[in-house]
C-alpha positions in Angstrom: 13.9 -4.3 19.5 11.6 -5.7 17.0 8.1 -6.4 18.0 6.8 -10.2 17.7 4.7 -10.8 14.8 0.6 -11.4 16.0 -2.0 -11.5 13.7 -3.9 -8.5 12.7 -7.4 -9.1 14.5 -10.6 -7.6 13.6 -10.7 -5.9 16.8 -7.1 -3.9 16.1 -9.4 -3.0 12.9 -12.3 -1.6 14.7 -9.9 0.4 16.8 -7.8 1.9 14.4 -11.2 3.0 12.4 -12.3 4.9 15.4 -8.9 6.4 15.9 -8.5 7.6 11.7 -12.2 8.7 11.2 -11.2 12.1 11.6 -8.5 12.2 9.8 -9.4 9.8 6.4 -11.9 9.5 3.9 -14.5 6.1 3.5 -13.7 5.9 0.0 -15.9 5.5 -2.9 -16.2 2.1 -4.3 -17.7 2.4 -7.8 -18.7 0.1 -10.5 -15.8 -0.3 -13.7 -17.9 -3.0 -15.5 -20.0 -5.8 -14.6 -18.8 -7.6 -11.8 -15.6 -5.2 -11.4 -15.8 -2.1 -8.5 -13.0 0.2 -7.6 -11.8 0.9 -4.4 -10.4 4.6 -4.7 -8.1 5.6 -2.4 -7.0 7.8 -5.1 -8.9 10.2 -3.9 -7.7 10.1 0.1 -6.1 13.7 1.1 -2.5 12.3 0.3 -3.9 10.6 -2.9 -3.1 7.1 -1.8 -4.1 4.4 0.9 -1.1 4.8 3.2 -2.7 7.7 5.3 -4.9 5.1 6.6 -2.0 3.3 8.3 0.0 6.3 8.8 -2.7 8.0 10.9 -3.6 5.0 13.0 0.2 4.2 13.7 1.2 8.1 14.7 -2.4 8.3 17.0 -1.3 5.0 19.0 1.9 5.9 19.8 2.6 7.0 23.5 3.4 10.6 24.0 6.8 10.2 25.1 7.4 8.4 21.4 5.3 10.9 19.9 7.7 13.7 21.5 10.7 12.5 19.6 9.2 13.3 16.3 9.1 10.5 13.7 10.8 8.7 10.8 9.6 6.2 8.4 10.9 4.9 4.6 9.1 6.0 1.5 9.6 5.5 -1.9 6.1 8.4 -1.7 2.9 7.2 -0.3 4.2 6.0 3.1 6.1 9.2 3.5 3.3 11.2 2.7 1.2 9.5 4.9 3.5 9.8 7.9 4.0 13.1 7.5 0.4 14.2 7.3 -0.4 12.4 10.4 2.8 14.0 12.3 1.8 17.2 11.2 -1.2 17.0 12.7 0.6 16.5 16.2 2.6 19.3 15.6 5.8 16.6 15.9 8.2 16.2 13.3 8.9 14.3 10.6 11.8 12.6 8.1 11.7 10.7 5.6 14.6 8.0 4.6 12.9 8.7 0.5 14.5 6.5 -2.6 15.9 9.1 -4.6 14.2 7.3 -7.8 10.9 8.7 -6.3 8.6 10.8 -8.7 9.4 14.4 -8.2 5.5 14.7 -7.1 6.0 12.8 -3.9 9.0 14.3 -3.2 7.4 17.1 -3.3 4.7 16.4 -1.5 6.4 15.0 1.3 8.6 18.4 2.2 5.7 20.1 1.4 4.0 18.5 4.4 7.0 19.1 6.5 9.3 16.2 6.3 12.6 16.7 5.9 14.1 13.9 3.4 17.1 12.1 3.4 17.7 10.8 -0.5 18.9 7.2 -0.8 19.0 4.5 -3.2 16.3 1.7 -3.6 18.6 -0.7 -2.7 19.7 1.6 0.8 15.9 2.1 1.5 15.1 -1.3 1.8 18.2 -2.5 3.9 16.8 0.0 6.0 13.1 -1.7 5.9 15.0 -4.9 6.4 17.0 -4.1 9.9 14.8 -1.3 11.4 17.3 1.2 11.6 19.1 4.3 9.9 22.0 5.7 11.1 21.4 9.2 12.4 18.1 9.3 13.1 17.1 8.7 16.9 13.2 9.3 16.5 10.6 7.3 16.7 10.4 4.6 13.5 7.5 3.9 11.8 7.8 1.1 9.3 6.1 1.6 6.2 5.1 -2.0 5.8 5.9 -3.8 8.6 4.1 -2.6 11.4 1.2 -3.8 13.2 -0.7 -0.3 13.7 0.0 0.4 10.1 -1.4 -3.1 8.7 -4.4 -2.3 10.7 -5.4 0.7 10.1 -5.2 -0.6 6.1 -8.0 -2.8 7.2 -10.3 -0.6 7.5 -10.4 -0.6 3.9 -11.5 -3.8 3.6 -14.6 -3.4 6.5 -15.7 -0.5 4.0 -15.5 -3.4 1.1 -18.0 -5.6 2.6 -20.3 -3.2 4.1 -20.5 -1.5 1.1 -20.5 -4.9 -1.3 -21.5 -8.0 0.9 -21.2 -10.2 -2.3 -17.8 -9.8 -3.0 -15.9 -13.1 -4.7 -12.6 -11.6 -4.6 -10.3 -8.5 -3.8 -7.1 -7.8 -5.3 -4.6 -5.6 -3.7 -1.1 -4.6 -5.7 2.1 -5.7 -3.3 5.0 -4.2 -2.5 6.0 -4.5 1.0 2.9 -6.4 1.7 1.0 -4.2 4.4 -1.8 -3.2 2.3 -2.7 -6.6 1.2 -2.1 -8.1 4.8 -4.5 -5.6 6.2 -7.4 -5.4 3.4 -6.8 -9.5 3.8 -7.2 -9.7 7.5 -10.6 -7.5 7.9 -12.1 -9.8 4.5 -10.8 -13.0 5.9 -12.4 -11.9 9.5 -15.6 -10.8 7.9 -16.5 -13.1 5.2 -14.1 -16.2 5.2 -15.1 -17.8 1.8 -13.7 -14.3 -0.5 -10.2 -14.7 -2.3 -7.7 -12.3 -1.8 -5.1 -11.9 -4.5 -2.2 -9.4 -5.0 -1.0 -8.2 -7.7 2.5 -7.6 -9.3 4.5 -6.0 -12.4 6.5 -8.7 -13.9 9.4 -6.8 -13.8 8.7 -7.0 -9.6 7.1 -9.7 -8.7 8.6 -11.1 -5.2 5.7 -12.7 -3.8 4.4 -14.7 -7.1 8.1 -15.9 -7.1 8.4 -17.0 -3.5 4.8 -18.5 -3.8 5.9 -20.4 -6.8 9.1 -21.7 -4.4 7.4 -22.2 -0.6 9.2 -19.3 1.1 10.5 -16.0 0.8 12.5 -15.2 -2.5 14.7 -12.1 -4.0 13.8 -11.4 -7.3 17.0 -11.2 -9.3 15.4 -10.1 -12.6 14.6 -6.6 -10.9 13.5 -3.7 -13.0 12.8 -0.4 -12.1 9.7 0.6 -14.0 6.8 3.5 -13.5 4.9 1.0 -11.1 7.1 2.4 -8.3 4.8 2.4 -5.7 5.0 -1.6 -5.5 7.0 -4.2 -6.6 10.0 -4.9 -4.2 13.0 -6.2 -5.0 12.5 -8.9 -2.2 9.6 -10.4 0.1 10.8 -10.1 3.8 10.8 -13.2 5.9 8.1 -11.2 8.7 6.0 -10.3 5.5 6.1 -13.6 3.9 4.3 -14.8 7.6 2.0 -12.6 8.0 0.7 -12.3 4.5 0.4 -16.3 4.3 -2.7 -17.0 6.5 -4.8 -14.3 4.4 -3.2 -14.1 0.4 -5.0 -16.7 -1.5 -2.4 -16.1 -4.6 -0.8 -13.3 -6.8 -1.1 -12.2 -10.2 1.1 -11.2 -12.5 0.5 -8.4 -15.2 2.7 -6.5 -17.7 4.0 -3.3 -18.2 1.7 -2.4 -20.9 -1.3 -3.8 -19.3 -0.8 -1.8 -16.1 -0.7 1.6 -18.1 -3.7 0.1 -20.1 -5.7 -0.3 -16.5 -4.4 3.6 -15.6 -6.1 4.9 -19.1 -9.3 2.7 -18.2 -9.8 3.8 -14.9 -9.5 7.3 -16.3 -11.6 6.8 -18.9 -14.4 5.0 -16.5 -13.7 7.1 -12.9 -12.4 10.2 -14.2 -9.5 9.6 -11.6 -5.4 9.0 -11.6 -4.0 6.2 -10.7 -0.3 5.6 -10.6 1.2 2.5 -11.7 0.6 0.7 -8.4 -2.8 1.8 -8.4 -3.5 0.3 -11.7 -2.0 -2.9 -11.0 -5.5 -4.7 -9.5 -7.5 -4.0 -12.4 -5.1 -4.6 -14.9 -4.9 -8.2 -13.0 -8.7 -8.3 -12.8 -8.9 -7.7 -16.8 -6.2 -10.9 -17.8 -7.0 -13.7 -15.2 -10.1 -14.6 -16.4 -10.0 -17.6 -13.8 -11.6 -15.1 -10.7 -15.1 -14.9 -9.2 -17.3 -12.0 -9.4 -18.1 -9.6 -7.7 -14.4 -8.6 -8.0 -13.1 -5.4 -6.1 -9.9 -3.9 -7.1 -7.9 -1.5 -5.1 -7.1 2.1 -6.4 -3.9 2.3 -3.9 -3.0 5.5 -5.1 -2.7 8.3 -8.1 0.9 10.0 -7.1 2.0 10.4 -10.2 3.8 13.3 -12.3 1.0 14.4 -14.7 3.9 14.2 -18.0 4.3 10.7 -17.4 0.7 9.9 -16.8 0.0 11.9 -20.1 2.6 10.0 -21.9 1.1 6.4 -20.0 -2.2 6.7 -21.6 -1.9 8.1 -24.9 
């Protein structure tokens, strides 16, 4: 059975810091230019932001749920994250991946111990529609839609305003919509008056499209691209409700601005990001319209080193 939809409170935040401290890093947020920081969860131990709900979902589970090992969907960073976490517990792990996936997550997934089951994108995300995959009888963990995981994602925003208390605005890429719903929730708990924005490819951009049309859209003009780490091919009707009370807007950028962001943030941090991690700055560089101080999120650098090369030359 599904689980009712509650907000994400600041209190589920607290919690799921206390129960990830261990296990992830406080990020570094560093300064790209005047009036733009960097959020880089980059540099987290699976190389993107999803260990932070990953770790808070797997520690809340109950034993018994533990004890059947657990599954999740993952186009890289979600499965990564999962499986870090279960490997910790000593339970195991699979991952429903899309076979589209960079070979470096997949990679990175098995070699954390998940066993993968290759699908397509469009498979993967009837899965992350109904719940379920036939076959597998563990424990689910959704990658997106799952109140544990959206919290522990917060904590990423309580790190943003302790460590910036001026912030005007904080832009998080979207693909499912988690990350975005928990970095919102904490900055909409702690400091009311900040914008939170997302940001899209325009050959994805779900969420600008169903804003645009005052509910939940599929975006027909679908393209797979190297941002594959967000951009959905939909925005799901649980999503689209919890991401309302805390998304102040989304912004859409271009392919070749997002690999322009990736060679910047090299250039500046001396860090990777993949495509869906250069997605807030590139967004932060072409709507001239936002409010400074301006943090954008890193959300991760998973990405095969001959197509980053070939990115940023």
């Amino acid at each position: 059975m599904i689980p009712p939809i509650r907000p994400i409170e600041l209190a589920d935040i607290e919690a799921a810091r206390g129960r990830i401290a261990g296990t992830v890093l406080r990020t570094p947020l560093v300064q790209f230019a005047d009036g733009i920081y960097l959020k880089l969860e980059n540099l987290q131990p699976t190389n993107a932001y999803k260990i932070r709900g990953a770790s808070n979902a797997v520690a809340n589970l109950s034993d018994a749920d533990r004890a059947k090992g657990v599954w999740t969907i993952s186009a890289g960073n979600a499965g990564q994250g999962v499986a870090y976490a279960a490997r910790s517990y000593g339970v195991p792990c699979t991952v429903v991946a899309v076979e589209t996936a960079p070979q470096t997550k997949l990679d990175r997934m098995r070699a954390l111990g998940a066993t993968i089951v290759p699908v397509s994108y469009e498979r993967a995300w009837v899965a992350a529609e109904s719940h379920e995959f036939p076959g597998l009888d563990a424990t689910f963990i959704h990658p997106f839609d799952n109140h544990d995981f959206i919290a522990g994602h917060g904590t990423m925003g309580l790190e943003i305003i302790e460590d910036l208390p001026d912030v005007r605005t904080v832009i998080c890429a979207i693909g499912g919509g988690g990350l975005i719903t928990g970095v919102g929730s904490a900055i909409k708990a702690k400091k009311p008056e900040a914008k939170v924005f997302g940001a899209e490819p325009e050959t994805a951009a779900p969420y600008a499209l169903s804003l645009r049309e005052g509910g939940p859209r599929k975006f027909e003009a679908w393209q797979a691209s190297f941002v594959d780490g967000a951009g959905g091919k939909s925005v799901i009707e649980r999503m689209w409700q919890r991401m309302q009370p805390v998304v102040d807007g989304s912004i859409t950028v271009t392919l070749d601005q997002t690999a322009e962001a990736m060679r910047l943030i090299a250039e500046k941090s001396r860090t990777i990001a993949e495509g869906a991690g250069g997605l807030s700055l590139a967004a932060a560089l072409h709507d001239q319209s936002l409010e400074g101080p301006i943090v954008c999120v890193v959300s991760g650098g998973n990405i095969d080193l001959a197509k980053f090369a070939e990115l940023v030359a």
